[in-house]
C-alpha positions in Angstrom: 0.8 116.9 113.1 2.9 120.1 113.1 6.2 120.2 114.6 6.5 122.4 117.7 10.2 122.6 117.3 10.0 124.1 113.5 7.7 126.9 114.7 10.0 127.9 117.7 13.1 126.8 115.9 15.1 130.4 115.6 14.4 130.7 119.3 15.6 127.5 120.4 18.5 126.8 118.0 20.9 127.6 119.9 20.0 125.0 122.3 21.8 121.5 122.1 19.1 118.9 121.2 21.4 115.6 122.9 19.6 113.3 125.4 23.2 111.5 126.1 25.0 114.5 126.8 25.6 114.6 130.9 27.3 117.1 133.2 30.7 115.4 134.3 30.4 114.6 138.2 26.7 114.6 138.3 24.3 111.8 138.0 21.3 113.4 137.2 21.8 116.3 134.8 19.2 118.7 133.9 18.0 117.9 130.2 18.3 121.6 128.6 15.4 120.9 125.9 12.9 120.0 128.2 13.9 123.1 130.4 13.5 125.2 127.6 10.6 123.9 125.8 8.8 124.0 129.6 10.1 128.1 129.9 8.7 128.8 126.8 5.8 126.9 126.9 5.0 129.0 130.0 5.3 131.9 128.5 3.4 131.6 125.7 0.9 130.0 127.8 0.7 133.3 129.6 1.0 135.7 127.1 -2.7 133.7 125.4 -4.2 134.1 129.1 -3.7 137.7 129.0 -4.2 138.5 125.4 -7.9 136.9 126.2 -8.1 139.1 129.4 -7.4 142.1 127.4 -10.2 141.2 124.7 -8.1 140.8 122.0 -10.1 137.9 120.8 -8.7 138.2 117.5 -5.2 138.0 118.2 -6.2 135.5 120.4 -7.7 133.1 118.1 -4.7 133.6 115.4 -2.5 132.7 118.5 -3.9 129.4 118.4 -3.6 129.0 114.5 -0.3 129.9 115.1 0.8 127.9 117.7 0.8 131.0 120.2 3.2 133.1 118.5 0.5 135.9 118.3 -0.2 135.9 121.7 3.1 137.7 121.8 2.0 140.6 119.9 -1.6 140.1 121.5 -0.3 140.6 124.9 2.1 143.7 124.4 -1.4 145.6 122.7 -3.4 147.8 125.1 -6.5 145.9 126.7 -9.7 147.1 125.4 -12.2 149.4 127.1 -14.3 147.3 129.1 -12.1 144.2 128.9 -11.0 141.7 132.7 -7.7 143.3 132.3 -8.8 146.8 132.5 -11.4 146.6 135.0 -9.0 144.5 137.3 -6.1 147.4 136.4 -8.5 149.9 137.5 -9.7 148.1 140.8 -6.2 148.2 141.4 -5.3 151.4 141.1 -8.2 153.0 143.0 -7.6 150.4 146.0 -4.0 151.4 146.3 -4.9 155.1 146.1 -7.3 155.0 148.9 -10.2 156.5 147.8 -12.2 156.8 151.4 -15.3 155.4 150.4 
């Protein structure tokens, strides 16, 4: 099994990795791995949802080879003609400009 942490590790190693390490005064204190691990997950999460709305298949299935790190790049390229993401853009746009008919 792959290690999540090795493939995210130059985004995350700046974060402190100890479960026994507590705020002083509080009794529950937040666990700053999990927080991050959860934010990112999210993201990347995210960024594969709209990589496959765009129709960047592709890039969508080397995002999953790659743990999602594609979906990055996937995400930031223009959707293609014909693609969820484009049509819903372009619903969008003509609702909010009122086109009368």
């Amino acid at each position: 099994m792959h290690n999540v942490a090795a493939s995210y590790g130059p985004i995350l190693s700046a974060i402190r990795f100890d479960s026994d390490h507590v705020l002083s005064g509080t009794t529950v204190a937040p666990n700053v791995a999990v927080v991050a691990y959860t934010v990112l997950l999210f993201v990347v999460v995210c960024c594969g949802i709209i990589t496959a709305l765009k129709g960047r298949w592709g890039w969508f299935l080397l995002g999953l080879l790659t743990f999602g790190l594609l979906w990055l790049v996937g995400a930031l390229r223009p959707a293609l003609p014909g693609s969820a993401w484009l049509r819903l853009a372009t619903s969008v746009r003509t609702r909010s400009r009122g086109t009368g008919s």
